[in-house]
N, C-alpha and C positions, 0 to 999 in steps of 0.2 A: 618243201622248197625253202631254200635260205636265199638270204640277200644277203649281202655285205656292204657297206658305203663308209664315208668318212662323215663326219658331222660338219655338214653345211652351213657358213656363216650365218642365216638367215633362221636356221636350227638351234644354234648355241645357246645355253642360258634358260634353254626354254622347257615348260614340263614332259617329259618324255612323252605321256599318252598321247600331249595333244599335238605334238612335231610329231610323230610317229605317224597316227592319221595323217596328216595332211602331207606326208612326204610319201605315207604308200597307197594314201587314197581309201582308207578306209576309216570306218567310223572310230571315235573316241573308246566307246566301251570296249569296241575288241580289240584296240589296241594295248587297253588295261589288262584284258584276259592274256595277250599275249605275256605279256609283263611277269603278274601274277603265275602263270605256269612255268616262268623261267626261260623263255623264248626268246630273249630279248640281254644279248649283253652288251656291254660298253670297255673298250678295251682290254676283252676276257672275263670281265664278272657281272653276275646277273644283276638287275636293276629293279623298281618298284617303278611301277605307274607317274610317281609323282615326284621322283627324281628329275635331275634337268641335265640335259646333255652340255656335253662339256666341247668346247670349240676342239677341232681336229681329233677328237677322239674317234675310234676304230670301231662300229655297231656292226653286228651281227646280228639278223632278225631268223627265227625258223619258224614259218609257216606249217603246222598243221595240214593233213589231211583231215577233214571232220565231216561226218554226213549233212547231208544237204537237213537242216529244219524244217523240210515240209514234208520229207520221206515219209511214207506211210510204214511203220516199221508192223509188219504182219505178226504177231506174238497175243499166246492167250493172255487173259485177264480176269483172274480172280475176282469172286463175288458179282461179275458180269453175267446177270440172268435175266432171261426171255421172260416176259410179263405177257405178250401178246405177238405171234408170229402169224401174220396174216402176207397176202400176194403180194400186196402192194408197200407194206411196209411193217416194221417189228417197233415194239416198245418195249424197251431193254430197262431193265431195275441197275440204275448208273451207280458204283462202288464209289465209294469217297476216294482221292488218290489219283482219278482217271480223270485225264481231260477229253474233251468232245473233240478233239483233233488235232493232228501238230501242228506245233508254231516254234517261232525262232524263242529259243529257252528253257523250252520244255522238252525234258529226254524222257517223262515216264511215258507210263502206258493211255493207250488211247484207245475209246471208243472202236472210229473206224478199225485201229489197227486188231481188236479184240476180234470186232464181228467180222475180219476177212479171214483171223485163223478158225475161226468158227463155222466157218466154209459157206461165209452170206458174202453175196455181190451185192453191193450196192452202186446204183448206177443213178451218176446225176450231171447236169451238164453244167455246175462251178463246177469251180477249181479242186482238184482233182485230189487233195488234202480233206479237202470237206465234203466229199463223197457221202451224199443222202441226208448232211446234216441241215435241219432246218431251223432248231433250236439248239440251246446250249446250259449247259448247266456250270457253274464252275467246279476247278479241280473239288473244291474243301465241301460240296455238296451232291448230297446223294439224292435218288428218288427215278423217277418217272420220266422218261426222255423215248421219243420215238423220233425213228430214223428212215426216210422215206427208203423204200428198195427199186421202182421206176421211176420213171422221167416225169410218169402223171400225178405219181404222189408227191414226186419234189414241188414240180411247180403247185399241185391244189394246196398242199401245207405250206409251203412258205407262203403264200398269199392270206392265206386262214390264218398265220400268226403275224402277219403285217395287217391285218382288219380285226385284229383284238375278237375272232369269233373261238378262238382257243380256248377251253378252260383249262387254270394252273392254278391249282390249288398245292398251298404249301403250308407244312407245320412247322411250327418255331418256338424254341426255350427259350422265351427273352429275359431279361434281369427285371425286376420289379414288378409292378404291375400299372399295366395300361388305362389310363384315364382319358377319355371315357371306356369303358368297356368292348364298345364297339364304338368299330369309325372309317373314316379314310383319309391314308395320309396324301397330301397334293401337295408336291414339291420336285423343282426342277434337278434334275441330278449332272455334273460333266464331275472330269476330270479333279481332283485337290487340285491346288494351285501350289500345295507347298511337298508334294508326293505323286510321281508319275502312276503309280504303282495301286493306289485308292483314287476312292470315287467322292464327292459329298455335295449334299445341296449347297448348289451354288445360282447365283442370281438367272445368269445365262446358261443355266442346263438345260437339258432337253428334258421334257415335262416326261414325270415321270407319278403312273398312279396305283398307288397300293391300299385295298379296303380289306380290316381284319377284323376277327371278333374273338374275345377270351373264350377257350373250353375248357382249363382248370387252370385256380390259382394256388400257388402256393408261399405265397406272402415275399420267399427271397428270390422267386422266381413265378414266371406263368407261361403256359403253354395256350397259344394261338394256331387261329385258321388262318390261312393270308391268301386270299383274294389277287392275283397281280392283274391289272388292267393293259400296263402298258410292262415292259420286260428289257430294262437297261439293266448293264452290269452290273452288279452288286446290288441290284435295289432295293430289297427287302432291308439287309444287313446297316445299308446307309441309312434308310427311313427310321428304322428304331433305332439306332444310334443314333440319331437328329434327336427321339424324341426322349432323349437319356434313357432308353430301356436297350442296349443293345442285346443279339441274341449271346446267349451265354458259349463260354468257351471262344468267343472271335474278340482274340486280343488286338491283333488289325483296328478293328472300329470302338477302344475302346470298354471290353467287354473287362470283368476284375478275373486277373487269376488266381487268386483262393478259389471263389466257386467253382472254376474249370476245373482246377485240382480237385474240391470235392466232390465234381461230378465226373470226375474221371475223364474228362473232354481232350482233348487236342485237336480238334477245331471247332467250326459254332456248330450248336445245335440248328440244325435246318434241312429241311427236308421234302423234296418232292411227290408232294403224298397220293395226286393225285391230277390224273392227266383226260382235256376229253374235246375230243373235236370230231366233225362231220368225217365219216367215212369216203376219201377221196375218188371213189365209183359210188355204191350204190345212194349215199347219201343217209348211211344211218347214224347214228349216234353212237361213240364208240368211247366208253368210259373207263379208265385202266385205273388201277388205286396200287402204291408200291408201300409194301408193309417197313416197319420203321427198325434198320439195321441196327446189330447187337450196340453198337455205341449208343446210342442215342437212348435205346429200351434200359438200356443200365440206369444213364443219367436219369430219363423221366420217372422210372420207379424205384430210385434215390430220393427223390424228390417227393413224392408219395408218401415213401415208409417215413418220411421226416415231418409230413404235415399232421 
C-alpha cells in the first residue's frame, strides 16, 4: 500500500518519525522502521527518521505487507529436545536462540512454533500465540521448560507456578565469587528507568526472591545453584548484577568482555538445570534435570583446566 499527501502545515519543520505517526496513526517506532527501510520519501528521495519535513514538499509512504507478530510460524528447531513426553504435557530441553513464543520483534524460532512441526498439539485456552505455555525462559537461556499439552495441565501448572510450589533450579557462571557463600538475594525488580529493554532493582519493583549456593570456585569466576522463589524477567541475571558478580558472558548486565571472549561465551552462562512440579492428574512428583549444552560445558571446563 502507498499513500501520497503533501506536507501539512501542522507537519512542517517537524521530525519525520514523529509527524509521520501522528498523520498515519501509527506508532513512532514503526514509523522509524519505515524510514530506515527506505519507505518513506520526500520529494523523490528517501529520508531518515530524524529528518524534518519541509512545508509543501511531496511524501510518499509504502507500506509493507509484514506477517502478523503473533503468527505461530510452524518450522523445526534445532537442539529442541524431549526431556519428558508425558499425556498431559512435555518438558522440552529449550536451545539458546529460541523464544517461548512469538511477540512483536521477534522473527526467530519459537518453542510453540518447534513442537507443532514436531507434530505435538498443544491445546490451551490463552491466547492462541502462547499455546500450553506456562512458564518462560528467555531467548539468551537454555535448560528445562515444560509445556502443558491439555486444558487440565494448563490450568494445574499455571496455578503451580503462580503458588511458588514449582521447583527451578538453575546453574550459573557468575564473575567473582559470592559472599556469603550461600544466601538469598531479596530485592524488588521493574522495569530500568533509564532502558526499556532491562530490568533492575528498583525501589517500586515487584518483589522478586532468589536463594543460591556456591558449588565450585574458581577465583575469576564461580559456578552456583540458584533457587528462584518468585520468577520475574531477568531475575537471576539482574540479582547478581546488583550484587557486582554478574553471570559471565551477559554484557547487557554488565558482565567484562575479555572473560566472555576467554570463555568463548556469547551470551551469559545460565541455565535451566532443573525442573520439578506435582504431576497435574495423579499427583506424583515429577523431576526433570537438562544436561548443560556444548556452550556452556566448554566455558565451565575452561574454567577448571585454569584453576
Amino acid at each position: 500500500m502507498t499513500e501520497t499527501f503533501i506536507v501539512p502545515g501542522e507537519a512542517a519543520g517537524r521530525r519525520i518519525d514523529a509527524a509521520l505517526a501522528a498523520l498515519l496513526g501509527i506508532s513512532r517506532s514503526a514509523a522509524a522502521l519505515l524510514c530506515a527501510e527506505g519507505h518513506v520519501l520526500q520529494d523523490g528521495s528517501a529520508v531518515g527518521k530524524s529528518e524534518k519535513f519541509r512545508p509543501g514538499a511531496s511524501i510518499q509512504v509504502t507500506i509493507p505487507e509484514r506477517r502478523d507478530p503473533l503468527a505461530v510460524v510452524v518450522e523445526p528447531v534445532d537442539g529442541l529436545d524431549i526431556l519428558l513426553d508425558d499425556d498431559e504435557f512435555v518438558v522440552i530441553d529449550k536451545p539458546v536462540g529460541v523464544a517461548a513464543h512469538p511477540s512483536p520483534g521477534w522473527v526467530g524460532p519459537t518453542v510453540v512454533g518447534g513442537l507443532a512441526a514436531a507434530g505435538y498439539r498443544i491445546s490451551t485456552s490463552g491466547a492462541q500465540e502462547r499455546a500450553g505455555i506456562v512458564h518462560r525462559l528467555d531467548v539468551g537461556t537454555s535448560g528445562a521448560m515444560v509445556v502443558a499439552k491439555t486444558e487440565h495441565a494448563y490450568t494445574v501448572l499455571k496455578q503451580a507456578f503462580r503458588d511458588r510450589t514449582v521447583e527451578k533450579v538453575y546453574h550459573a557462571v557468575v564473575q567473582g565469587l559470592p559472599d556469603p557463600l550461600q544466601g538469598t538475594i531479596d530485592a524488588p525488580i521493574g522495569r530500568h528507568p533509564g532502558h526499556d529493554w532491562r530490568f533492575a532493582v528498583i525501589e517500586d519493583g515487584r518483589p522478586s526472591i532468589t536463594h543460591y549456593e556456591v558449588l565450585e570456585a574458581f577465583g575469576k569466576a564461580t559456578l552456583v545453584e540458584v533457587h528462584l522463589e518468585t520468577g520475574r524477567t531477568h531475575q537471576i541475571r539482574v540479582h547478581f548484577s546488583a550484587l557486582r558478580h554478574p553471570c559471565a558472558g551477559d554484557l547487557t548486565y554488565g558482565a567484562d568482555p575479555k572473560l566472555a571472549a576467554e570463555l568463548g561465551l556469547t551470551r551469559q552462562w545460565l541455565h535451566a538445570h532443573r525442573l520439578g512440579f506435582t504431576h497435574p492428574s495423579s499427583g506424583e512428583w515429577v523431576s526433570v534435570t537438562s544436561p548443560y549444552p556444548q556452550d556452556l560445558h566448554y566455558a565451565l571446563e575452561h574454567l577448571r583446566d585454569g584453576h
